[in-house]
N, C-alpha and C positions, 0 to 999 in steps of 0.2 A: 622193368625187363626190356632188355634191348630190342627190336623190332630183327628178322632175319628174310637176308634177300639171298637164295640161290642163282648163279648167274654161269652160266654155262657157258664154257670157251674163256674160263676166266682165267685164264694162265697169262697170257700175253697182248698187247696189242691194245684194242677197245673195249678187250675185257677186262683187262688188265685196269684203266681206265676209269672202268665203272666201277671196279671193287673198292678202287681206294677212294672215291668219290663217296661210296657207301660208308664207306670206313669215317669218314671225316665225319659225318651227319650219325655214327655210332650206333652201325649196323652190324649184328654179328650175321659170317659169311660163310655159305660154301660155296667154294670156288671149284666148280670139275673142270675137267683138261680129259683129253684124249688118249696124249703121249708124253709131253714135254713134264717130269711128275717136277724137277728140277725148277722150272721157269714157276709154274702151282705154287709151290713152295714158299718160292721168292715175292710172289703177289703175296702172299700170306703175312710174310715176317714187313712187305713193306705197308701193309693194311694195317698189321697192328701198330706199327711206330707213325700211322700219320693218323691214328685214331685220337678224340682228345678224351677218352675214355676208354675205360677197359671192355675191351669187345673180345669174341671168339673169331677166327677165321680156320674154318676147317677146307682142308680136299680132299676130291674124290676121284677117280679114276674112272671114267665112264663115257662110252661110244653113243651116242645120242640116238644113230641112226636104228643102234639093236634093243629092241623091246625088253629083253631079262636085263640091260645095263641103265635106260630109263626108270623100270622098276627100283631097282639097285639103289640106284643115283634119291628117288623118292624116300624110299626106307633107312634111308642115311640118313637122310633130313628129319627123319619122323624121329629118328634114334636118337639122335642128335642135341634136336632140340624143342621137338614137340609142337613145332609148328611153324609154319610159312606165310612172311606177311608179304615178300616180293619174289616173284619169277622175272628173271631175264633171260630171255631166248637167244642168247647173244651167239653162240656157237654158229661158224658155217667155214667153209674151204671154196676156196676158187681153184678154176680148170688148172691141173696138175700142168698140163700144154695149149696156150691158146692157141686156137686153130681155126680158121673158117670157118661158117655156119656148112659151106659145102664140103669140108671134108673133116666135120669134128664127130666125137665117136659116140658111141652106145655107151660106154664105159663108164667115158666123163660126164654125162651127160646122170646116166643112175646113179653114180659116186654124190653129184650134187646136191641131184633129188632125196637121194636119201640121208644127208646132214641137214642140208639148209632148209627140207620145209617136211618131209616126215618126219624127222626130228622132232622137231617144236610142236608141230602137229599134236602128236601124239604124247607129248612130255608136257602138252599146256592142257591134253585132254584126264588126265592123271594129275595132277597138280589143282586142275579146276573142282574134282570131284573134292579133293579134302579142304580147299577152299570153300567150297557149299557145306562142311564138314561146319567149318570154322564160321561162317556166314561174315568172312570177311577176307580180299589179299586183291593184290594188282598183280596185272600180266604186263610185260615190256616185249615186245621184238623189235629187233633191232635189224631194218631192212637195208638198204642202200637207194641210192639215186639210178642205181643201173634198171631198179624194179620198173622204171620208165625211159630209161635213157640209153638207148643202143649201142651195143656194141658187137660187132657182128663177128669179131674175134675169139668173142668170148659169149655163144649166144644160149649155152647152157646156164652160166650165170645169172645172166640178166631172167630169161625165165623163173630160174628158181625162185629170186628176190621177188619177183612179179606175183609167183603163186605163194610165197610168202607173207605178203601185203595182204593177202585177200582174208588170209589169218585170223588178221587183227578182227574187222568186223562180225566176222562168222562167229567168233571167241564173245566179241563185245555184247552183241546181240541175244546171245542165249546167255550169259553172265549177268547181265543186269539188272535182274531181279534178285538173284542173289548179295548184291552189293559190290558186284566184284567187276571192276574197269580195267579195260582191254587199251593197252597202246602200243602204238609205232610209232620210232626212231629211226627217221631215215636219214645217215648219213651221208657227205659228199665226198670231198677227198679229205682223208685222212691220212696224218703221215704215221704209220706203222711201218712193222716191217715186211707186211704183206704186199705195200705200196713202196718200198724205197726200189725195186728195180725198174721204175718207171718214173720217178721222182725227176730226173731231168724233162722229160716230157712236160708232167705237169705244172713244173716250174714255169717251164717256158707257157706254158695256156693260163697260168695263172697272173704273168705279167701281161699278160697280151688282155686281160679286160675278162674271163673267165668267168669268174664270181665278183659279186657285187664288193662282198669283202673281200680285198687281194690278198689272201695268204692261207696255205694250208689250216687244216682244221686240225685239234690234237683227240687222243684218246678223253683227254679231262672235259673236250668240250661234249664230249657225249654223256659221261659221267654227269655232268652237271645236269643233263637236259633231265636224265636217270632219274636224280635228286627230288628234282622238282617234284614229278609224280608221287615219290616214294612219299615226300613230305604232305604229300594229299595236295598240294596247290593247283591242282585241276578236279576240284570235285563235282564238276555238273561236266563234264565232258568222259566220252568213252567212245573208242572205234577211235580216236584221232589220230592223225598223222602229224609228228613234229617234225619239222623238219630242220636238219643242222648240216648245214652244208655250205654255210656261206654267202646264200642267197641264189644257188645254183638254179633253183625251181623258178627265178622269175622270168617268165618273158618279157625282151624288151624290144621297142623301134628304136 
């Protein structure tokens, strides 16, 4: 029986990424999206054709942030397929308008709060309980390098990933006796299309000595890091933080 990893925001981008990463190692998926049910789809039909086995990839349509669509989102799964070996908390949005920390809004600021860390929050505290069900699954989030590294443009973001981060332990911590390990993925630059309107930018800092490896980072390197886990090859670790970014995290003289 094939192992099943739900991964939220799997429509596009990173998540897009990680599904077909899961696809490869012959994981049946559901993939929820927000909006885009089109792009959902398209992960789907590209999941099954890079699978080297016969796998399921189902979507689902469901707003992370609202508690009857997290429910939803769970009972899909239950419907589905009768059980959950992997969660990916992959789902978040960046500030609709970056703006100074001195004149960014209330708006943007609970817009983010409520995808990038009550979301997961609360969709890994529901996912955890039928995991103690099962007395076995892994947790993934997927943070960013911003959860430590400023941007003051954009400083609702960077919080959120911050309070996102703290996730992982809080999960890890109270899960561990049940069998059930807690990780973070924290990416760096990514080239999605979340990032191509700033892509000349980080071209240019990426030549100038940025990251240790000189070159953007892709969705499959996330995917990969995904893998790992999924395949159990960190089985004495839980609460960690991996980091794929390139080498961004090192300090150097």
């Amino acid at each position: 029986m094939n192992p099943v990893a739900l991964i939220t925001g799997g429509s596009r981008g990173i998540g897009r990424g990680i599904a077909l990463e899961l696809a490869r190692i012959g994981h049946n998926l559901v993939i929820n999206f927000a909006k885009n049910e089109a792009a959902a789809l398209e992960t789907a039909q590209q999941c099954l054709k890079s699978a080297p086995k016969s796998i399921r990839a189902e979507v689902f349509r469901a707003d992370i942030s609202k508690c009857a669509d997290r429910g939803a989102l769970v009972d899909f799964c239950r419907k589905s397929f009768g059980r959950l070996d992997l969660l990916v908390n992959n789902a978040g949005v960046a500030p609709e308008l970056r703006a100074d920390i001195l004149e960014a809004s209330e708006e943007s600021f609970d817009r983010l709060m409520a995808i990038n860390v009550k979301g997961p929050y609360f969709l890994t505290q529901l996912v955890a309980k039928w995991m103690i069900e099962q007395r076995a699954g892994k947790i993934v989030m997927i943070s960013s390098v911003s959860a430590y590294a400023v941007s003051t443009t954009r400083g609702d973001y960077c919080i959120a990933k911050a309070a996102l981060s703290m996730i992982t332990p809080l999960y890890a911590a109270r899960l561990a006796e049940h069998g059930i390990r807690v990780y973070e993925i924290r990416p760096g630059i990514i080239e999605t299309d979340m990032t191509a309107a700033v892509k000349a930018k980080y071209d240019n800092l990426i030549a100038q000595g940025l990251t240790p490896i000189a070159r953007w980072g892709t969705p499959a390197d996330v995917g990969k890091a995904v893998t790992a886990i999924a395949q159990d090859m960190l089985p004495f670790s839980t609460g960690e933080v991996i980091n794929v970014d390139g080498g961004f995290h090192i300090r150097t003289l």
